[in-house]
MIVEX-999151 format. One record per residue (C-alpha): residue number from 1; residue in one letter; z, x, y. Coordinates in Angstrom, 3 decimals. Layout:
<pts>
PT num residuo       zz       xx       yy
PT NUM       A        Z        X        Y
...
</pts>
This chain:
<pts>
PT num residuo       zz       xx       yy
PT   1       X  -21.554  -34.447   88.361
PT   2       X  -21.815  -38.382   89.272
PT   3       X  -20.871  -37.759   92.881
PT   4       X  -23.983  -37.108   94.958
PT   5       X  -24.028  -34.415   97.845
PT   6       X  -24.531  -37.105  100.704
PT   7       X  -21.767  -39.079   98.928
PT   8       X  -19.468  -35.814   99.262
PT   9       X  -20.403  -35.479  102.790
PT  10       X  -19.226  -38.645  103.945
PT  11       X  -15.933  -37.724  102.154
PT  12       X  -15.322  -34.701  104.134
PT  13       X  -16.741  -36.441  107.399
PT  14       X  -14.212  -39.277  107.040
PT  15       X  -11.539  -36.862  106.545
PT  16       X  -11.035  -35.751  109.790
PT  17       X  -10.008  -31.875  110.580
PT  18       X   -9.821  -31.157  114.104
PT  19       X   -7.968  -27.929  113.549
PT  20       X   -5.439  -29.504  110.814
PT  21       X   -6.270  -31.609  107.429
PT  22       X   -7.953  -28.860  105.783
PT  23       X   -5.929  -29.123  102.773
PT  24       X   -6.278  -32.693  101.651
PT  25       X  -10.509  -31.623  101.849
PT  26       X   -9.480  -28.448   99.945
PT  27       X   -7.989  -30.555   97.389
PT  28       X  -10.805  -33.021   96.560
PT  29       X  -13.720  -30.033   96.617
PT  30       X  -11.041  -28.285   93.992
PT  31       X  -10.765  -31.591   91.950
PT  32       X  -14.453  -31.536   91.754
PT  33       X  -15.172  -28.005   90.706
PT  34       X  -12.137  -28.207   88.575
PT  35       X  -13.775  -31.018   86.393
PT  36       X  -16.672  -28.622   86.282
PT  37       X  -14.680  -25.839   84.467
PT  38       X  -13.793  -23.738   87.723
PT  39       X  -10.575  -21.794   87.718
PT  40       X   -9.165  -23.501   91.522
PT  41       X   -6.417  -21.928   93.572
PT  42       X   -5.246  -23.293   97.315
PT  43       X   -4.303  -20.203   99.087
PT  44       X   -1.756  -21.309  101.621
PT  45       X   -2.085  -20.624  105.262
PT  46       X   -0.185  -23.094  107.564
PT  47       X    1.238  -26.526  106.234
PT  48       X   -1.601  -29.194  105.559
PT  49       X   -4.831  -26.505  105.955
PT  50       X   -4.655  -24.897  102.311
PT  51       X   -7.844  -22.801  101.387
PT  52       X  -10.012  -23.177   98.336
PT  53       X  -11.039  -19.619   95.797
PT  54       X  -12.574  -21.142   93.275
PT  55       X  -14.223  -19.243   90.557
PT  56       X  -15.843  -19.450   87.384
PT  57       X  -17.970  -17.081   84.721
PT  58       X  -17.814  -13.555   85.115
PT  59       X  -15.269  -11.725   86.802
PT  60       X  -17.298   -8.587   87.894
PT  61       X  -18.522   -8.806   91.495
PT  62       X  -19.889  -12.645   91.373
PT  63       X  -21.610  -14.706   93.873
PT  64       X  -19.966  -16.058   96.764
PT  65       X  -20.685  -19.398   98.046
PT  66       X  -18.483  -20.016  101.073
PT  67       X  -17.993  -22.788  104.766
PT  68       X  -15.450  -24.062  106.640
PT  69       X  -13.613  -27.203  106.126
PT  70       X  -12.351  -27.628  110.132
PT  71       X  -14.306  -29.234  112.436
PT  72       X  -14.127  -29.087  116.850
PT  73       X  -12.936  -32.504  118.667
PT  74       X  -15.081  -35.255  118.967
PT  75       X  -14.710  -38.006  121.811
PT  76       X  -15.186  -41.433  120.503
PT  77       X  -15.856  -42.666  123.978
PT  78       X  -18.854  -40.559  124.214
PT  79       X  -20.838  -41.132  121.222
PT  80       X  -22.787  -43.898  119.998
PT  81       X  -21.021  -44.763  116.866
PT  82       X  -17.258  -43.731  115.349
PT  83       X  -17.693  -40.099  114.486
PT  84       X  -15.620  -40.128  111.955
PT  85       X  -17.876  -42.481  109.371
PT  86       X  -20.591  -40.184  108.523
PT  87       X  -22.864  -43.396  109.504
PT  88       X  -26.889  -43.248  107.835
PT  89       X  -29.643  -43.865  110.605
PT  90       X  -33.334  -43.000  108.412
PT  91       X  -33.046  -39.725  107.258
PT  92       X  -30.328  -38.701  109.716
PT  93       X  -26.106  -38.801  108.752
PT  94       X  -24.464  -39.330  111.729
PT  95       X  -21.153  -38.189  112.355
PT  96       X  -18.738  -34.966  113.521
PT  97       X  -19.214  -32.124  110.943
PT  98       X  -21.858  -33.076  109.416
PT  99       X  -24.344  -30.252  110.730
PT 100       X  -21.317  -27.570  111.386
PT 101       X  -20.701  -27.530  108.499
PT 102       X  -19.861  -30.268  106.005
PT 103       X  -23.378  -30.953  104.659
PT 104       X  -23.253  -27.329  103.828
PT 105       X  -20.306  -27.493  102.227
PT 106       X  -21.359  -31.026  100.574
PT 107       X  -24.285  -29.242   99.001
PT 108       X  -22.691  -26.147   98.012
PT 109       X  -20.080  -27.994   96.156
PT 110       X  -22.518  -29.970   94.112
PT 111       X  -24.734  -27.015   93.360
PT 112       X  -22.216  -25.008   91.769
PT 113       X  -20.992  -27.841   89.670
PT 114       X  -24.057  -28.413   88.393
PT 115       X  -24.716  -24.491   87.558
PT 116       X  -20.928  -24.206   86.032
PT 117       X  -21.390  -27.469   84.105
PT 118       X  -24.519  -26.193   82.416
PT 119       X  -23.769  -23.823   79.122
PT 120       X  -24.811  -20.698   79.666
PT 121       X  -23.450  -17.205   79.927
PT 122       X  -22.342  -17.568   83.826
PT 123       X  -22.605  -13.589   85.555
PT 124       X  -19.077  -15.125   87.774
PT 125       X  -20.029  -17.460   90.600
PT 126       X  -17.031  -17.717   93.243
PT 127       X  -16.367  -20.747   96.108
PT 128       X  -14.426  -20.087   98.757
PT 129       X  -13.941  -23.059  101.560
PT 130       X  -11.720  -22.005  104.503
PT 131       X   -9.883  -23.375  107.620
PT 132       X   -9.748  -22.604  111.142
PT 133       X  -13.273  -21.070  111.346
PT 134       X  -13.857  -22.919  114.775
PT 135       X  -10.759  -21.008  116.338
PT 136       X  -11.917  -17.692  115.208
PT 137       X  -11.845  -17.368  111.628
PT 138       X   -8.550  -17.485  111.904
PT 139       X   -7.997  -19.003  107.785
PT 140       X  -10.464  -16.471  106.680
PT 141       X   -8.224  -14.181  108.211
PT 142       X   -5.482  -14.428  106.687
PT 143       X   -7.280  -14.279  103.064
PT 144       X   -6.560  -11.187  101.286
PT 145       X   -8.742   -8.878   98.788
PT 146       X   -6.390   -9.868   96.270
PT 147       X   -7.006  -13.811   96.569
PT 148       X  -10.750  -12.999   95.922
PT 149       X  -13.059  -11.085   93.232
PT 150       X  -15.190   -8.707   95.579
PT 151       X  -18.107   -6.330   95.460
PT 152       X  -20.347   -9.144   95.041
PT 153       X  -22.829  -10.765   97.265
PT 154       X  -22.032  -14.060   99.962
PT 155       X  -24.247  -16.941  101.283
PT 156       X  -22.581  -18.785  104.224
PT 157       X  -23.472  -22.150  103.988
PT 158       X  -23.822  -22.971  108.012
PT 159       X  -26.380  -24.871  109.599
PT 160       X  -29.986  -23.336  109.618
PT 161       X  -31.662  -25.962  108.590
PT 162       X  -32.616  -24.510  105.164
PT 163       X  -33.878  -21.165  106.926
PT 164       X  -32.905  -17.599  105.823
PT 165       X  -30.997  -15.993  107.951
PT 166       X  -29.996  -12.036  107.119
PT 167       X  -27.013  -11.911  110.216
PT 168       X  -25.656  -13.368  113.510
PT 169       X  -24.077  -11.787  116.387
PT 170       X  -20.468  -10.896  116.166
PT 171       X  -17.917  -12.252  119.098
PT 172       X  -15.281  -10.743  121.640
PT 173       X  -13.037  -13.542  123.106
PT 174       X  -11.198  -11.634  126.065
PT 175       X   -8.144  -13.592  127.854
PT 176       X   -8.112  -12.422  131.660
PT 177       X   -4.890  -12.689  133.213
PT 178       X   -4.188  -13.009  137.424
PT 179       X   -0.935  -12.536  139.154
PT 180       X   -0.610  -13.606  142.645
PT 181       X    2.495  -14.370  144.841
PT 182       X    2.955  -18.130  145.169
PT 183       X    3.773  -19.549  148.922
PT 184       X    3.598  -23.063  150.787
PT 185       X    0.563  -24.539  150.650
PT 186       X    0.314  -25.318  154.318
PT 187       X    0.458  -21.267  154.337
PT 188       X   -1.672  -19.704  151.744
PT 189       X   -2.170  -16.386  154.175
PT 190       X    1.652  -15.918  152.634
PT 191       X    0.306  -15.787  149.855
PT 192       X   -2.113  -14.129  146.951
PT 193       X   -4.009  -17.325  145.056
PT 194       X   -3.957  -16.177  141.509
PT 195       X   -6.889  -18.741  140.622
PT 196       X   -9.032  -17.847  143.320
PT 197       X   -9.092  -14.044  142.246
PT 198       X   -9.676  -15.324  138.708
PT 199       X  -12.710  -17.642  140.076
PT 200       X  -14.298  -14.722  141.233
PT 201       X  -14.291  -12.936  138.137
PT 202       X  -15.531  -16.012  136.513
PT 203       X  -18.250  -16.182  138.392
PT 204       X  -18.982  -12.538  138.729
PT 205       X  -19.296  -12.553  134.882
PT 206       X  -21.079  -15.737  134.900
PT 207       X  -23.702  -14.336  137.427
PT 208       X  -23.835  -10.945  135.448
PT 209       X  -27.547  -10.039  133.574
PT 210       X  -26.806   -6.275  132.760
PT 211       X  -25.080   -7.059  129.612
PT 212       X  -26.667   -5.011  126.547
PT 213       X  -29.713   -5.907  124.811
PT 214       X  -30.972   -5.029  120.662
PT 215       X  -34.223   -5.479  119.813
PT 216       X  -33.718   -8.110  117.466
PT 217       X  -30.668  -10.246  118.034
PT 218       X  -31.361  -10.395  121.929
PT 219       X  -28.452   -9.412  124.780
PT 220       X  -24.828   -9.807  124.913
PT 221       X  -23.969  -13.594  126.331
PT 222       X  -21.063  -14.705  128.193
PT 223       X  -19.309  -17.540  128.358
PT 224       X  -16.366  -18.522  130.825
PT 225       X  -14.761  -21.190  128.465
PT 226       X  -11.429  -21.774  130.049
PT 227       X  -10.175  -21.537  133.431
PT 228       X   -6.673  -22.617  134.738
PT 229       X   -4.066  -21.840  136.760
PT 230       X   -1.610  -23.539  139.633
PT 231       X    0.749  -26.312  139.113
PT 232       X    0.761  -28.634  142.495
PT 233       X   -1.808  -28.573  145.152
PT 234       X    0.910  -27.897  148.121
PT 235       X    1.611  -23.994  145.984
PT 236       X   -0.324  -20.898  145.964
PT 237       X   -0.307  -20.557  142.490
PT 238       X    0.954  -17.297  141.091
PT 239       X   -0.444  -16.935  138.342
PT 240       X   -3.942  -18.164  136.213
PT 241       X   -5.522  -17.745  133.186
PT 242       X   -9.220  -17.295  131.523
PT 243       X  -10.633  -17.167  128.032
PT 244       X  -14.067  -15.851  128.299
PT 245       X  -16.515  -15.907  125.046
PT 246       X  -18.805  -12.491  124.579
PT 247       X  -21.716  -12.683  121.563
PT 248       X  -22.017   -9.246  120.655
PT 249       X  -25.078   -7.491  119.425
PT 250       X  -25.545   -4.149  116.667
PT 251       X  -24.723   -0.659  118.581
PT 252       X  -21.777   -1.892  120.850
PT 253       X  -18.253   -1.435  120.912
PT 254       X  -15.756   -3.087  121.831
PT 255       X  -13.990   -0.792  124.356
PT 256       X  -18.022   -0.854  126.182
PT 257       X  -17.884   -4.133  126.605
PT 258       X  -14.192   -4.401  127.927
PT 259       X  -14.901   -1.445  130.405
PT 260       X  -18.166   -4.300  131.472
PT 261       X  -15.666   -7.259  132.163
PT 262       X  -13.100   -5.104  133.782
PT 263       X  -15.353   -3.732  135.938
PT 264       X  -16.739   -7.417  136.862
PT 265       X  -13.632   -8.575  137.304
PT 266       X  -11.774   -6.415  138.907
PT 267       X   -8.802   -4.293  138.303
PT 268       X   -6.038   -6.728  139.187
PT 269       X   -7.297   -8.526  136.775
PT 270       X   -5.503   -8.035  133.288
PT 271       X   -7.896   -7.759  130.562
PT 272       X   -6.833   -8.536  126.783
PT 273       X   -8.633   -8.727  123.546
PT 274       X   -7.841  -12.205  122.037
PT 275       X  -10.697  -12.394  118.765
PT 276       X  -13.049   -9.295  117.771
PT 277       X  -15.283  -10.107  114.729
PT 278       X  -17.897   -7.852  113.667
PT 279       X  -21.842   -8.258  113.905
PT 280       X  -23.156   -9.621  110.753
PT 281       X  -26.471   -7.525  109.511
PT 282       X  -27.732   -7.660  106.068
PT 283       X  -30.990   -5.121  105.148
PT 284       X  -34.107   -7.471  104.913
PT 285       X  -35.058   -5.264  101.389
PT 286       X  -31.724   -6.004  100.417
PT 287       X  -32.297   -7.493   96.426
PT 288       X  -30.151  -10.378   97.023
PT 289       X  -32.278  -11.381  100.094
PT 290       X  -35.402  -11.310   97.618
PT 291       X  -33.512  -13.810   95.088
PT 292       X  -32.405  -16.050   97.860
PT 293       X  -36.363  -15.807   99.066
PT 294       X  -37.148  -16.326   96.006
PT 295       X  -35.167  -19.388   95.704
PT 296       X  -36.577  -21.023   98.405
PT 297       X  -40.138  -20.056   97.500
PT 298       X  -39.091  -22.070   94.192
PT 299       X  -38.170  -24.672   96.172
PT 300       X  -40.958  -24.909   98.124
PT 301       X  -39.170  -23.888  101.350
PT 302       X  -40.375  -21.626  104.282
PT 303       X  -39.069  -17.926  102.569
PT 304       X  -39.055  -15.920  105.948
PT 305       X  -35.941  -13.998  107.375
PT 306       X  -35.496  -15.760  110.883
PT 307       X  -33.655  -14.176  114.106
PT 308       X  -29.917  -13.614  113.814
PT 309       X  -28.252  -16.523  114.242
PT 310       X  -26.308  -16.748  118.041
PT 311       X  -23.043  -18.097  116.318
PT 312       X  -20.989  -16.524  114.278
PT 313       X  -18.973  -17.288  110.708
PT 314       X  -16.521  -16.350  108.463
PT 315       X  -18.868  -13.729  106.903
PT 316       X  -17.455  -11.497  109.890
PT 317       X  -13.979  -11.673  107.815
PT 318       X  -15.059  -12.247  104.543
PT 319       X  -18.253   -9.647  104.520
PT 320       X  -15.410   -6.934  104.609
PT 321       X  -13.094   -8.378  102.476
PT 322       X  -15.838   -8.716   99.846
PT 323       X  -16.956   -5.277   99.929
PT 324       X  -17.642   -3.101   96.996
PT 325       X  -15.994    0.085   95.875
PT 326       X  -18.191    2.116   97.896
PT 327       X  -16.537   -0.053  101.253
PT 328       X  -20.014   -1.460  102.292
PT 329       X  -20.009   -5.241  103.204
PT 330       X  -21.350   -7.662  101.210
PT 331       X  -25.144   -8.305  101.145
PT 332       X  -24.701  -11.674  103.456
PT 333       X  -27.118  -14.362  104.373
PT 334       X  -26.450  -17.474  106.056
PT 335       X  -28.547  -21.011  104.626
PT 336       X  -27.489  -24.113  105.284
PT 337       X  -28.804  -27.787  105.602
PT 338       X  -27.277  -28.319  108.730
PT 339       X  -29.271  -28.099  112.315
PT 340       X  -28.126  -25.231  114.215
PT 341       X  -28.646  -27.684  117.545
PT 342       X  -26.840  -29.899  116.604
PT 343       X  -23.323  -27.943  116.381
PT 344       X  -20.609  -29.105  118.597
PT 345       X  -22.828  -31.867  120.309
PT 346       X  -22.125  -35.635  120.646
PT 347       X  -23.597  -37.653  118.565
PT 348       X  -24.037  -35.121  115.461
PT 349       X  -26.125  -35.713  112.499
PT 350       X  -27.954  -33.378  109.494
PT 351       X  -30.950  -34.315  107.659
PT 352       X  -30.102  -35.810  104.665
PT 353       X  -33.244  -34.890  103.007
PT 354       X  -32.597  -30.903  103.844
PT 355       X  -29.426  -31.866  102.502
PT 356       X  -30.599  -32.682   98.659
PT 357       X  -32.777  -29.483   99.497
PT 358       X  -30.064  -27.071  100.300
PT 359       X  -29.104  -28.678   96.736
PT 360       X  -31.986  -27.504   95.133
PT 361       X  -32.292  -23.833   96.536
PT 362       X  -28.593  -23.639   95.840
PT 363       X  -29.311  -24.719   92.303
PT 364       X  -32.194  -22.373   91.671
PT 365       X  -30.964  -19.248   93.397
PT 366       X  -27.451  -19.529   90.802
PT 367       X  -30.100  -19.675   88.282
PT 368       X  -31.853  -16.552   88.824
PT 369       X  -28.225  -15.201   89.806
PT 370       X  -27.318  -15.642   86.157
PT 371       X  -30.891  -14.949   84.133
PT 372       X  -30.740  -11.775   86.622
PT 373       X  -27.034  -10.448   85.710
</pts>
């Protein structure tokens, strides 16, 4: 491949996907794997944010080499530079997406290239690049078993900078709903202020530290992330509305941690589920964790399993969907270029020396994948 993974990065930077545009990025990473010999298809979800399956070699439970394509807002007003030009500072790419997750992606894209490029009998090698992961996995979601070849392993591609990670915590987005009875407001006793009963909540979950604990991937967090409610500051607003973020932990359900927030918040208080994606957890003897250690031994690259990662990632959808015969999920760890503080902030940027890296361990672990098959 002539195209370099930095030079692919500042592609997908400059094409900007704040929840729309997937598809024109979808297309370019299929022209490239396409001149590579890769069978490409564009799943279709919603109009302009077509998916990538891309696949190549074997057909029997390959590899799976997977990120996201979307991207969250960025301000230009706040940051330093135009976010949207993937500018070069030293060793640093500056620009939205390029930590979550589009020097992931860049690198992914040129690894398997490479690796399907080279002559040799392939054991099936699979990319899969999806939309919507920042609302909730919502493109993964709406993949199917039948769009994919399963029962083989999956390395998410997000930001750690190049450490192994064998899991993350799984989410529980709740929207909390408050009815009140709306009056003058020169006479709020008329009245019952639907945002002030929901403020209370919010900050009786905010305040909370009972929230369940595991041993390794820490306690249950919560995040108020949206508040509103009213219309005019002279009405007791009726009604008001809150979307509150829960990073769940191994040995919790879902109904537990509802029965939590209800109790915080209060009866009156209508409590719905609005996303529910599993904990991610792969085995530490696992024997795809020992080729992807192995791989970064290669590569000269810290080998150790690290703490599950607090965010979560498609592998809560596609982990399932990937599962073998026997219905386990598939052997998952997440490796990527990116740095995990950087996510979401202003003024982004990745390494672009852990970026050739992620190359590298990409590169070797699809080499053992095959000599191993």
């Amino acid at each position: 491949m002539s195209v370099t993974a930095l030079e692919i990065l500042g592609e997908l930077v400059r094409g900007r996907s704040v929840a729309q545009g997937e598809g024109v990025l979808a297309r370019r990473a299929g022209e490239l794997l396409d001149s590579a010999g890769f069978t490409v298809a564009l799943p279709h979800w919603e109009a302009g944010r077509e998916q990538l399956v891309a696949r190549t070699g074997g057909t029997s439970a390959p590899l799976t080499l997977t990120g996201h394509l979307d991207t969250v807002p960025a301000d230009p007003a706040q940051w330093a530079i135009d976010p949207w030009t993937a500018e070069r500072d030293g060793d640093r790419v500056v620009g939205r997406g390029t930590s979550d997750m589009k020097s992931g992606v860049a690198a992914l894209l040129v690894a398997a290239a490479a690796h399907a490029a080279r002559r040799h009998s392939c054991r099936g090698l699979q990319v899969v690049l999806t939309a919507g992961e920042e609302t909730g996995c919502t493109g993964a979601a709406t993949l199917q078993r039948s769009d994919l070849l399963v029962g083989g392993p999956l390395l998410v591609a997000e930001p750690t900078a190049n450490r192994l990670l064998l899991g993350h915590k799984g989410v529980h987005w709740m929207q909390l709903t408050s009815k009140g009875r709306a009056a003058h407001g020169s006479a709020p006793e008329l009245g019952v202020n639907a945002v002030v009963r929901l403020a209370r909540a919010a900050v009786a979950l905010h305040d909370h530290e009972g929230w369940p604990t595991h041993d390794r991937f820490g306690s249950v967090t919560a995040n108020v992330g949206l508040l509103a409610g009213g219309a005019r500051p002279n009405v007791v607003p009726d009604t008001a509305r809150m979307l509150l973020d829960l990073r769940t932990v191994p040995g919790v359900d879902a109904a537990t941690l509802r029965g939590i927030v209800i109790g915080l918040a209060g009866t009156e208080v209508q409590v719905d589920d609005h996303v529910v994606l599993p904990v991610v957890d792969t085995a530490p003897d696992d024997p795809f964790v020992s080729e992807v250690r192995e791989a970064l031994s290669a590569a000269g690259l810290g080998a150790d399993p690290q703490p599950p990662a607090r965010f979560f990632t498609d592998a809560s959808v596609l982990a399932g969907l990937l599962a073998g015969p026997d219905g386990r999920a598939a052997p998952t760890v997440v490796l990527g270029p990116g740095e995990p503080d950087q996510c979401h902030v202003v003024d982004e940027w990745c390494s672009a020396s852990r970026v050739e890296a992620a190359v590298e361990v990409y590169a070797v672990l699809l080499d053992r994948w095959c000599r191993q098959g």
